[in-house]
C-alpha positions as a Markdown table, in Angstrom:
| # | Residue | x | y | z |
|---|---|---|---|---|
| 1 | Unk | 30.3 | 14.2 | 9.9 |
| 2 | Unk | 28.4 | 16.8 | 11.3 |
| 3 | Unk | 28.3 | 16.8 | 15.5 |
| 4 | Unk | 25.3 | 16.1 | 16.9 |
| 5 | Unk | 23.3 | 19.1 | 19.0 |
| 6 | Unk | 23.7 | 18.6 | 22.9 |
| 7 | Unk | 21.2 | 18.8 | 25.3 |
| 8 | Unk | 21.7 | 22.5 | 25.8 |
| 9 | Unk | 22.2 | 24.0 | 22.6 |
| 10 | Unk | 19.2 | 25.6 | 21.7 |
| 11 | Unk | 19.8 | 27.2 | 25.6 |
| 12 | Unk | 23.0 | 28.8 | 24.1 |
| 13 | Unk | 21.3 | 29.8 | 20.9 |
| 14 | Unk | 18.7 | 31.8 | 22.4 |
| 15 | Unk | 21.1 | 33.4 | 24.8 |
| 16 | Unk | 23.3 | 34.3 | 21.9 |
| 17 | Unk | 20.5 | 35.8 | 20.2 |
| 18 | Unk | 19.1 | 37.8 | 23.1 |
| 19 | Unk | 22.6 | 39.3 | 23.9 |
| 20 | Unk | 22.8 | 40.0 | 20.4 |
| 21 | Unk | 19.3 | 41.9 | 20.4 |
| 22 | Unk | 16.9 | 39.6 | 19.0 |
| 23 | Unk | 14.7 | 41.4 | 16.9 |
| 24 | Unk | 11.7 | 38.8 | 17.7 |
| 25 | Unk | 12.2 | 39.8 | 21.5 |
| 26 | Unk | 12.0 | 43.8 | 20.6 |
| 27 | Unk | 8.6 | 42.8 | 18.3 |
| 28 | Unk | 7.2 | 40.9 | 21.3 |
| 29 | Unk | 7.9 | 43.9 | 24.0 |
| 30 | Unk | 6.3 | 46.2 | 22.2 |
| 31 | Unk | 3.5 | 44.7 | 20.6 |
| 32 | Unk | 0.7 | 43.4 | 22.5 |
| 33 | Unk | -0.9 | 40.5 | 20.3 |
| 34 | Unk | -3.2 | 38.9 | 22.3 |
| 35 | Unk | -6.0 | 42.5 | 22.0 |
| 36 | Unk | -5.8 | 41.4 | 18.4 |
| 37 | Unk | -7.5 | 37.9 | 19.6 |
| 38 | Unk | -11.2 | 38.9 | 19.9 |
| 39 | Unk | -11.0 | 40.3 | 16.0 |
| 40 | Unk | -9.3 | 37.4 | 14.7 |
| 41 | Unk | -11.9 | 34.9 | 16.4 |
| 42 | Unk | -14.8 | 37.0 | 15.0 |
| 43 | Unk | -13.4 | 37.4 | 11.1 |
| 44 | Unk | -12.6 | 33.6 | 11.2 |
| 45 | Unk | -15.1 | 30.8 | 10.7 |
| 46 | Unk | -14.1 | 28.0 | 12.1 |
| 47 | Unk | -15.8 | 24.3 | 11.4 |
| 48 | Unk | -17.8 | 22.8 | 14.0 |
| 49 | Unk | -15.3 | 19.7 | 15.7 |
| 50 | Unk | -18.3 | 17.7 | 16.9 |
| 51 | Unk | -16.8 | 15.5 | 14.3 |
| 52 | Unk | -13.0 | 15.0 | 15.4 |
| 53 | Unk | -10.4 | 16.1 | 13.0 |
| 54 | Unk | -6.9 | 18.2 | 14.0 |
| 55 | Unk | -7.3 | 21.1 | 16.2 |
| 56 | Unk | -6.6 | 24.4 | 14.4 |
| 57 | Unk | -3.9 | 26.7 | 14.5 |
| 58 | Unk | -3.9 | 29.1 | 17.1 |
| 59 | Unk | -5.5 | 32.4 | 15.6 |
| 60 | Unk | -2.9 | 34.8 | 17.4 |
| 61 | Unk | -0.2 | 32.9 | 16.1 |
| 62 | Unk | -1.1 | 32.8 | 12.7 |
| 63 | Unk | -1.5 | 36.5 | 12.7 |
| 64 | Unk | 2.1 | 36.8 | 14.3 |
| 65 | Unk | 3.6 | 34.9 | 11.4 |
| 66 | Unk | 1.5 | 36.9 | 8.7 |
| 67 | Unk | 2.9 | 39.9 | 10.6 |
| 68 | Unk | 6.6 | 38.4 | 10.4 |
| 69 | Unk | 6.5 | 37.5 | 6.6 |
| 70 | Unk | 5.2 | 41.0 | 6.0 |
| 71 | Unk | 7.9 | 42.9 | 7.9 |
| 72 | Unk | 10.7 | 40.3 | 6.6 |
| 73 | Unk | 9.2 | 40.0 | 3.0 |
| 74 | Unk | 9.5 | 36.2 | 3.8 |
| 75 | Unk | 7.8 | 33.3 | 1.7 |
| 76 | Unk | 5.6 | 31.0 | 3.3 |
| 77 | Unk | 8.5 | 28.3 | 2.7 |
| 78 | Unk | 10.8 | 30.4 | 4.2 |
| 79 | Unk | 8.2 | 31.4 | 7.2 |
| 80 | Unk | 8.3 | 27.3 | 8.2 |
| 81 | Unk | 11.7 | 27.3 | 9.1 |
């Protein structure tokens, strides 16, 4: 039976990465994403909400991900994980 993940694992994992040389960490050094928010808020049409429903996705973080699959030639099942 598989151990279960302590409380500080995912600490570990992300220092393990980042002495490793995360990629990710690289992408977000050098690439500011947040100039590409104005754009991405103007091409998108978003619903009016005056009626409830669940909020959206952030628009800057979709664009990240699109950017990700793109670079890693990822599938948008493999993108979720």
């Amino acid at each position: 039976m598989a151990e279960q993940p302590g409380f500080f694992d995912v600490d570990e994992r992300y220092g393990a990465l980042s002495a490793a040389g995360d990629p990710l960490e690289r992408l977000a050094a050098v690439v500011d994403f947040e100039i590409f928010r104005p754009v991405l808020n103007a091409a998108l049409a978003r619903s009016d909400r005056s009626r409830g429903g669940r909020p959206p996705y952030d628009v800057v973080l979709m664009f990240r991900i699109l950017v990700l699959q793109a670079l890693y030639s990822l599938s948008d099942e493999q993108a979720e994980f």
